[in-house]
C-alpha positions as a Markdown table, in Angstrom:
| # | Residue | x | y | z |
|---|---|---|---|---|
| 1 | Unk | 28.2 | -168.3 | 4.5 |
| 2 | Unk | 31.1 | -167.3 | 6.4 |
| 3 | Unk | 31.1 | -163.8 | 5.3 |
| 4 | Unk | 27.7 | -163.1 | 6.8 |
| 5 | Unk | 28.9 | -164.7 | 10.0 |
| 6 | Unk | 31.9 | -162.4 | 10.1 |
| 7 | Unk | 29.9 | -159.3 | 9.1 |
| 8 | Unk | 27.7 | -160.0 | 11.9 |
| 9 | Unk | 30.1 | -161.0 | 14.4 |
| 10 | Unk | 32.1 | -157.4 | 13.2 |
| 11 | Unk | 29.0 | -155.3 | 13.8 |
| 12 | Unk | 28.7 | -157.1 | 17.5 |
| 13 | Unk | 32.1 | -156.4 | 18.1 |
| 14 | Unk | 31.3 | -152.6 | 16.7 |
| 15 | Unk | 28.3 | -152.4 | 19.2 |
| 16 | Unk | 30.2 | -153.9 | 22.2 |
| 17 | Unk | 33.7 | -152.7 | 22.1 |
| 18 | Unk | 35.7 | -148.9 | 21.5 |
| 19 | Unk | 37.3 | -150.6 | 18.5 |
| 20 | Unk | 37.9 | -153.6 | 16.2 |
| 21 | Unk | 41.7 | -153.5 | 17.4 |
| 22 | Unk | 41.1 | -153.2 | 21.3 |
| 23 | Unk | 38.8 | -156.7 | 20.9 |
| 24 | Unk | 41.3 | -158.4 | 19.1 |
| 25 | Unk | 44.0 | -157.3 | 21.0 |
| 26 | Unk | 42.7 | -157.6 | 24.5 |
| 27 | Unk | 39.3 | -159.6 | 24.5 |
| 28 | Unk | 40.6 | -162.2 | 22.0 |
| 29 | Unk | 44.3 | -161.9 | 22.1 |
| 30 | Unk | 44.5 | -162.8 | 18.7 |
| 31 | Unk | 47.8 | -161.2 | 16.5 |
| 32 | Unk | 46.1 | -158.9 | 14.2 |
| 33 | Unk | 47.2 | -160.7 | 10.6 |
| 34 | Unk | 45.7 | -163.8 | 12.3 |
| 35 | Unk | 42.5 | -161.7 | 12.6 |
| 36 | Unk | 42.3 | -160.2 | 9.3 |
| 37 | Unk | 43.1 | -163.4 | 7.6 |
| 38 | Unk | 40.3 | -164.9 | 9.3 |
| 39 | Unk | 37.9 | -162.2 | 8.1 |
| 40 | Unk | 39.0 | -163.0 | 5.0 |
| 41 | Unk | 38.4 | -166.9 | 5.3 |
| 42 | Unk | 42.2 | -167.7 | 4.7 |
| 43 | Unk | 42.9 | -169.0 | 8.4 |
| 44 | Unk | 40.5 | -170.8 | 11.0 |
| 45 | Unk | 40.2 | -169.2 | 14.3 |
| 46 | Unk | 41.3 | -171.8 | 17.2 |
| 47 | Unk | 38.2 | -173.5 | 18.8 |
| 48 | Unk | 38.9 | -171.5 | 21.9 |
| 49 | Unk | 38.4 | -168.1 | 20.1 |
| 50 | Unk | 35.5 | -169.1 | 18.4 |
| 51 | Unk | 33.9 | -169.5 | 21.4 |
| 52 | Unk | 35.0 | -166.4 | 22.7 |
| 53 | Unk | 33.5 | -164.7 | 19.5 |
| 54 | Unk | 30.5 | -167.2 | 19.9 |
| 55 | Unk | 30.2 | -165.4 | 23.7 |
| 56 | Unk | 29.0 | -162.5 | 22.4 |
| 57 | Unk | 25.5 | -164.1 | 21.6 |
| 58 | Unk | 23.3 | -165.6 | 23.2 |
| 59 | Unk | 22.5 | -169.4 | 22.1 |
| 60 | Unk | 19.4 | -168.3 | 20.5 |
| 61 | Unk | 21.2 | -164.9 | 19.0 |
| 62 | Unk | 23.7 | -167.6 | 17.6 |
| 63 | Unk | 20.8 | -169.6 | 16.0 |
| 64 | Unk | 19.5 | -166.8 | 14.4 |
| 65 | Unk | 23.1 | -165.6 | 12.9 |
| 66 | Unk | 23.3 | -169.2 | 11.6 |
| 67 | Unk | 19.8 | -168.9 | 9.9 |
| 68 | Unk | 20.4 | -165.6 | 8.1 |
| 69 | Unk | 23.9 | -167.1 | 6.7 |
| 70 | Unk | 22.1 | -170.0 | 5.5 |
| 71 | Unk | 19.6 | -167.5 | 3.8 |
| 72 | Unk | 22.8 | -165.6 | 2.7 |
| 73 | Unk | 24.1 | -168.6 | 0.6 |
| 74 | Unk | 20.5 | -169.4 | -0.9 |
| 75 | Unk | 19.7 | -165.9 | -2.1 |
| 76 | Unk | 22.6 | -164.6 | -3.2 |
| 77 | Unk | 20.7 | -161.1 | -2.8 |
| 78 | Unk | 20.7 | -161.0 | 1.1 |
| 79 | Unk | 24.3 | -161.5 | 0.8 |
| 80 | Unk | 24.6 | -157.4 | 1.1 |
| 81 | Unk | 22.6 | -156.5 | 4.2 |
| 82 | Unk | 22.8 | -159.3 | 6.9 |
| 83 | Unk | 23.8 | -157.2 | 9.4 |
| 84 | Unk | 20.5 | -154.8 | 9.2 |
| 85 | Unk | 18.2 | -158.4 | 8.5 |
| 86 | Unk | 20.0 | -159.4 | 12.0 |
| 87 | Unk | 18.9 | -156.6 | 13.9 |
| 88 | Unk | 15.7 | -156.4 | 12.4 |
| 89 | Unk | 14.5 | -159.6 | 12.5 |
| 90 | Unk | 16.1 | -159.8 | 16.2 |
| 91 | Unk | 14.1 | -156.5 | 17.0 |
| 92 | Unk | 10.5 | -157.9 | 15.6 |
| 93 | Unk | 11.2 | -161.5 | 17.5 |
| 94 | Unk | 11.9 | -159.8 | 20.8 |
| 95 | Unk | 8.7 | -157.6 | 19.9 |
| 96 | Unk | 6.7 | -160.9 | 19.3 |
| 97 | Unk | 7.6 | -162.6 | 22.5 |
| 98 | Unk | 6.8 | -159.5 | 24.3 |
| 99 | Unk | 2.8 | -160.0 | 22.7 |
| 100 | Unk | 2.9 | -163.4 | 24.8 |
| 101 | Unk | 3.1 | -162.0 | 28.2 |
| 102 | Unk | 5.8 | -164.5 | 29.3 |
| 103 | Unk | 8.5 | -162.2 | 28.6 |
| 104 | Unk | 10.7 | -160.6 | 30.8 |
| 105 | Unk | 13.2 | -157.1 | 30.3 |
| 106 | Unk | 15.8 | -156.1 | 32.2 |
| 107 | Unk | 17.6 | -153.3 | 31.8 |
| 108 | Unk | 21.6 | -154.1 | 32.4 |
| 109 | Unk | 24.1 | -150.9 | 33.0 |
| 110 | Unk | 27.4 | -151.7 | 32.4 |
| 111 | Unk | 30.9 | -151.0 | 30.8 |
| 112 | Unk | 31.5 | -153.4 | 27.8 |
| 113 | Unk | 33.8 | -156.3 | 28.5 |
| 114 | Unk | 31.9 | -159.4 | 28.0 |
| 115 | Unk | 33.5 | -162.4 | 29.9 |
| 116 | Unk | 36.7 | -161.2 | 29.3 |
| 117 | Unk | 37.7 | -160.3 | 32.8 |
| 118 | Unk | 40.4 | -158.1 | 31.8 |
| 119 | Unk | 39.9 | -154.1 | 32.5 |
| 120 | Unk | 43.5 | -153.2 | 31.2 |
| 121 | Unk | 41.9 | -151.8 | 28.3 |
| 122 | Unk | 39.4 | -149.0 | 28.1 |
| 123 | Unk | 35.5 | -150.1 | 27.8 |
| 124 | Unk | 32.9 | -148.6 | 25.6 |
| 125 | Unk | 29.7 | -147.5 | 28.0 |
| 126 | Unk | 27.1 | -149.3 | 26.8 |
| 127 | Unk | 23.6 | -150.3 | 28.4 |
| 128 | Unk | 22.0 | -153.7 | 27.3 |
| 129 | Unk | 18.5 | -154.5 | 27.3 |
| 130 | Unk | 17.8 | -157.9 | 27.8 |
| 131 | Unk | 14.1 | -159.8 | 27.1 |
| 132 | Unk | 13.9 | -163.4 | 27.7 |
| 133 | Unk | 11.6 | -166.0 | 28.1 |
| 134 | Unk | 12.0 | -168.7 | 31.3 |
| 135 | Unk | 10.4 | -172.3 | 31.2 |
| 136 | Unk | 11.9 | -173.0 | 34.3 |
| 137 | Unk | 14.2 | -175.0 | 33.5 |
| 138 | Unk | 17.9 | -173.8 | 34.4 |
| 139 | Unk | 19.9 | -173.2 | 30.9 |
| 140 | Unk | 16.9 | -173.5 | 28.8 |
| 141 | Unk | 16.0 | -169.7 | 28.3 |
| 142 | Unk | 15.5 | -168.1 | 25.3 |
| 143 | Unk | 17.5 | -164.6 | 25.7 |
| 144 | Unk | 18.0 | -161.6 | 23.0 |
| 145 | Unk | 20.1 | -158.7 | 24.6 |
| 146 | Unk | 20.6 | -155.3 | 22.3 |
| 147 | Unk | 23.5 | -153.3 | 23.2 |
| 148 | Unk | 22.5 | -149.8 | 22.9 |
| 149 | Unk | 24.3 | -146.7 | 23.5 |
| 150 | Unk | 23.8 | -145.5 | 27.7 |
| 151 | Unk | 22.1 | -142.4 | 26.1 |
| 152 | Unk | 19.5 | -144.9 | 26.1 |
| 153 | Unk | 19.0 | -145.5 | 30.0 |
| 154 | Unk | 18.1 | -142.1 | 29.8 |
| 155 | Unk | 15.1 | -141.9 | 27.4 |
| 156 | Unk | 14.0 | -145.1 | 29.3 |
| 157 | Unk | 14.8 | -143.1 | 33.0 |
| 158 | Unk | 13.0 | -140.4 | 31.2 |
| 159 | Unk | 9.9 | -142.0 | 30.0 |
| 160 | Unk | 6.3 | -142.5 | 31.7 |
| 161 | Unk | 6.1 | -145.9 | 30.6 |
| 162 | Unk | 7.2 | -149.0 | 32.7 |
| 163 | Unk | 10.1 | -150.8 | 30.8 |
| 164 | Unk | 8.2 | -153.1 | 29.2 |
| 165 | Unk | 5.9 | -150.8 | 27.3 |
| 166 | Unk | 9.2 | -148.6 | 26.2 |
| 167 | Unk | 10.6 | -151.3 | 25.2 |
| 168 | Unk | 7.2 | -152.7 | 23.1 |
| 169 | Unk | 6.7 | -149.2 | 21.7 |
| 170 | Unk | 11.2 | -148.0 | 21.1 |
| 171 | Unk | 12.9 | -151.1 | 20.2 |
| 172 | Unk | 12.7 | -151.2 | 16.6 |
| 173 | Unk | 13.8 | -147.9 | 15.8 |
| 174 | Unk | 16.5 | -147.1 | 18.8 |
| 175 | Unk | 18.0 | -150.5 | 18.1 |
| 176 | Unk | 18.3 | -150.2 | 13.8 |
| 177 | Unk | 17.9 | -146.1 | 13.8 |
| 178 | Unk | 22.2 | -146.3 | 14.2 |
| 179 | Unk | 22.5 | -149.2 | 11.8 |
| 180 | Unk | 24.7 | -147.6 | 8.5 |
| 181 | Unk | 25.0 | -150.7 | 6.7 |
| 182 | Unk | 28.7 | -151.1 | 6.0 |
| 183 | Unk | 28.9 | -154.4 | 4.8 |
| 184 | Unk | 31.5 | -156.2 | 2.7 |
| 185 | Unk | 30.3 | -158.3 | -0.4 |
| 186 | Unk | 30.1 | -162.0 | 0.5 |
Protein backbone atom coordinates (compact mmCIF):
# COMPACT_ATOMS: atom_id res chain seq x y z
CA UNK A 1 0.00 0.00 0.00
CA UNK A 2 2.47 2.48 0.71
CA UNK A 3 4.03 2.40 -2.67
CA UNK A 4 0.85 3.53 -4.39
CA UNK A 5 0.56 6.27 -1.84
CA UNK A 6 3.97 7.50 -2.66
CA UNK A 7 3.56 7.11 -6.43
CA UNK A 8 0.56 9.21 -6.11
CA UNK A 9 1.78 11.64 -3.80
CA UNK A 10 5.15 11.86 -6.37
CA UNK A 11 2.90 12.52 -9.46
CA UNK A 12 1.12 15.51 -7.19
CA UNK A 13 4.27 16.77 -6.33
CA UNK A 14 5.24 16.44 -10.27
CA UNK A 15 1.95 18.39 -11.17
CA UNK A 16 2.40 21.08 -8.53
CA UNK A 17 6.04 21.91 -8.20
CA UNK A 18 9.25 22.66 -10.91
CA UNK A 19 10.86 19.62 -9.40
CA UNK A 20 10.96 16.72 -6.93
CA UNK A 21 14.09 18.38 -5.21
CA UNK A 22 12.72 22.07 -4.93
CA UNK A 23 9.52 20.40 -2.78
CA UNK A 24 11.64 18.57 -0.70
CA UNK A 25 13.98 21.12 -0.24
CA UNK A 26 11.80 24.12 0.28
CA UNK A 27 8.08 23.08 0.76
CA UNK A 28 9.00 20.11 3.08
CA UNK A 29 12.38 20.88 4.23
CA UNK A 30 13.09 17.44 4.49
CA UNK A 31 17.17 16.34 3.91
CA UNK A 32 17.01 14.55 0.69
CA UNK A 33 18.26 10.81 2.07
CA UNK A 34 15.45 11.25 4.58
CA UNK A 35 13.15 11.68 1.47
CA UNK A 36 14.33 8.98 -0.65
CA UNK A 37 14.44 6.59 2.26
CA UNK A 38 10.94 7.32 2.83
CA UNK A 39 9.98 6.62 -0.87
CA UNK A 40 11.52 3.55 -0.31
CA UNK A 41 9.50 2.63 2.99
CA UNK A 42 12.86 2.48 5.10
CA UNK A 43 12.10 5.75 7.31
CA UNK A 44 8.67 7.27 8.46
CA UNK A 45 8.10 10.82 7.64
CA UNK A 46 7.45 12.96 10.90
CA UNK A 47 3.71 13.63 11.53
CA UNK A 48 4.18 17.12 10.67
CA UNK A 49 5.38 16.36 7.05
CA UNK A 50 2.87 14.05 6.43
CA UNK A 51 0.51 16.45 6.73
CA UNK A 52 2.29 18.79 4.71
CA UNK A 53 2.26 15.97 1.96
CA UNK A 54 -1.41 15.23 3.10
CA UNK A 55 -1.95 19.28 2.06
CA UNK A 56 -1.73 18.66 -1.28
CA UNK A 57 -5.26 16.96 -1.38
CA UNK A 58 -8.16 17.69 -0.59
CA UNK A 59 -9.88 15.40 2.28
CA UNK A 60 -11.94 13.78 -0.22
CA UNK A 61 -8.81 13.53 -2.88
CA UNK A 62 -7.05 11.87 0.22
CA UNK A 63 -10.00 9.33 0.51
CA UNK A 64 -9.76 8.38 -2.84
CA UNK A 65 -5.81 7.92 -2.71
CA UNK A 66 -6.51 5.63 0.34
CA UNK A 67 -9.11 3.65 -1.68
CA UNK A 68 -7.03 2.93 -4.78
CA UNK A 69 -4.03 1.74 -2.38
CA UNK A 70 -6.36 -0.53 -0.72
CA UNK A 71 -7.36 -1.78 -4.26
CA UNK A 72 -3.48 -1.85 -4.97
CA UNK A 73 -2.86 -4.47 -2.10
CA UNK A 74 -5.99 -6.64 -3.09
CA UNK A 75 -5.23 -6.90 -6.82
CA UNK A 76 -1.81 -7.18 -7.04
CA UNK A 77 -2.43 -6.11 -10.88
CA UNK A 78 -3.36 -2.38 -10.23
CA UNK A 79 -0.22 -2.20 -8.30
CA UNK A 80 1.43 -0.75 -11.83
CA UNK A 81 -0.83 2.10 -12.84
CA UNK A 82 -2.35 3.91 -9.69
CA UNK A 83 -1.36 7.01 -10.72
CA UNK A 84 -3.44 7.02 -14.21
CA UNK A 85 -6.58 5.02 -11.95
CA UNK A 86 -6.15 8.32 -9.72
CA UNK A 87 -6.72 10.73 -12.23
CA UNK A 88 -9.14 8.87 -14.03
CA UNK A 89 -11.36 7.85 -11.66
CA UNK A 90 -10.91 11.60 -10.02
CA UNK A 91 -11.77 12.96 -13.61
CA UNK A 92 -15.15 10.67 -14.09
CA UNK A 93 -16.23 11.53 -10.20
CA UNK A 94 -15.86 15.23 -10.79
CA UNK A 95 -17.77 14.51 -14.24
CA UNK A 96 -20.52 12.75 -12.19
CA UNK A 97 -21.07 15.42 -9.68
CA UNK A 98 -21.25 17.93 -12.44
CA UNK A 99 -24.62 15.62 -13.92
CA UNK A 100 -26.21 16.67 -10.34
CA UNK A 101 -26.38 20.28 -10.90
CA UNK A 102 -25.16 21.04 -7.30
CA UNK A 103 -21.75 21.47 -8.47
CA UNK A 104 -19.65 24.36 -8.58
CA UNK A 105 -16.16 25.25 -10.78
CA UNK A 106 -13.93 27.71 -10.28
CA UNK A 107 -11.14 28.42 -12.16
CA UNK A 108 -8.01 29.34 -9.74
CA UNK A 109 -4.77 31.22 -11.45
CA UNK A 110 -1.91 30.92 -9.53
CA UNK A 111 1.86 30.10 -9.09
CA UNK A 112 2.35 26.68 -7.28
CA UNK A 113 3.19 26.95 -3.60
CA UNK A 114 0.56 25.28 -1.74
CA UNK A 115 0.44 26.51 1.99
CA UNK A 116 3.94 26.80 2.05
CA UNK A 117 4.32 30.49 2.40
CA UNK A 118 7.75 30.54 1.21
CA UNK A 119 8.47 32.23 -2.35
CA UNK A 120 12.44 31.88 -2.01
CA UNK A 121 12.23 29.26 -4.50
CA UNK A 122 10.95 29.45 -7.98
CA UNK A 123 7.07 28.21 -8.63
CA UNK A 124 5.85 26.20 -11.43
CA UNK A 125 2.69 28.29 -13.23
CA UNK A 126 0.00 26.29 -12.92
CA UNK A 127 -3.88 26.91 -13.07
CA UNK A 128 -6.22 24.69 -10.93
CA UNK A 129 -9.68 23.94 -11.65
CA UNK A 130 -11.61 23.37 -8.70
CA UNK A 131 -15.42 21.58 -8.61
CA UNK A 132 -17.04 21.07 -5.37
CA UNK A 133 -20.08 20.37 -3.93
CA UNK A 134 -21.52 22.70 -0.69
CA UNK A 135 -24.10 21.38 1.86
CA UNK A 136 -23.86 24.34 3.74
CA UNK A 137 -22.23 23.33 6.23
CA UNK A 138 -18.67 25.13 6.87
CA UNK A 139 -15.83 22.25 6.41
CA UNK A 140 -18.10 19.71 5.03
CA UNK A 141 -17.41 20.20 1.17
CA UNK A 142 -16.55 17.74 -1.05
CA UNK A 143 -13.67 19.42 -3.28
CA UNK A 144 -11.51 17.83 -6.35
CA UNK A 145 -8.98 20.45 -7.71
CA UNK A 146 -6.81 19.26 -11.09
CA UNK A 147 -3.70 21.18 -11.53
CA UNK A 148 -3.34 21.72 -15.08
CA UNK A 149 -0.73 23.45 -17.03
CA UNK A 150 -1.81 27.69 -17.44
CA UNK A 151 -1.95 26.77 -21.22
CA UNK A 152 -5.16 25.60 -20.05
CA UNK A 153 -6.78 29.07 -18.95
CA UNK A 154 -6.33 29.74 -22.40
CA UNK A 155 -8.42 27.08 -24.27
CA UNK A 156 -11.00 27.80 -21.46
CA UNK A 157 -10.52 31.99 -22.09
CA UNK A 158 -10.69 30.78 -25.67
CA UNK A 159 -13.79 28.64 -25.67
CA UNK A 160 -17.64 29.56 -26.29
CA UNK A 161 -18.69 27.54 -23.62
CA UNK A 162 -19.30 28.84 -19.94
CA UNK A 163 -16.82 27.00 -17.54
CA UNK A 164 -18.97 24.55 -16.62
CA UNK A 165 -19.71 23.05 -19.96
CA UNK A 166 -15.72 23.14 -20.85
CA UNK A 167 -15.17 21.62 -18.00
CA UNK A 168 -18.20 18.69 -18.60
CA UNK A 169 -17.10 18.28 -22.16
CA UNK A 170 -12.49 18.78 -21.62
CA UNK A 171 -11.81 17.30 -18.30
CA UNK A 172 -11.10 13.85 -18.99
CA UNK A 173 -8.76 14.16 -21.71
CA UNK A 174 -6.79 17.67 -20.69
CA UNK A 175 -6.40 16.32 -17.26
CA UNK A 176 -5.03 12.33 -18.23
CA UNK A 177 -3.92 13.40 -22.06
CA UNK A 178 -0.17 14.37 -20.04
CA UNK A 179 -0.36 11.32 -17.89
CA UNK A 180 3.03 9.01 -19.10
CA UNK A 181 2.72 6.47 -16.50
CA UNK A 182 6.07 6.30 -14.86
CA UNK A 183 5.38 4.26 -12.04
CA UNK A 184 7.65 2.18 -9.88
CA UNK A 185 6.61 -1.57 -9.07
CA UNK A 186 4.92 -1.73 -5.63
Amino acid sequence: MHQAIVNIILDQIKDQFMSETICVTYFLDVPMNDWDDWKKGLRPLSTEKMQKLKGLFSDYEWMLVQKIARQATLFPEKRNYVVSEYKRLKSIIAKEWIKTGMTKVELITQQSAPQGGASAYPHKQVVNLRIYISYGEWGYDDILEFCMPAVIQQQINDSQVDLLEWVDENLVEAYTENDTDTENEG
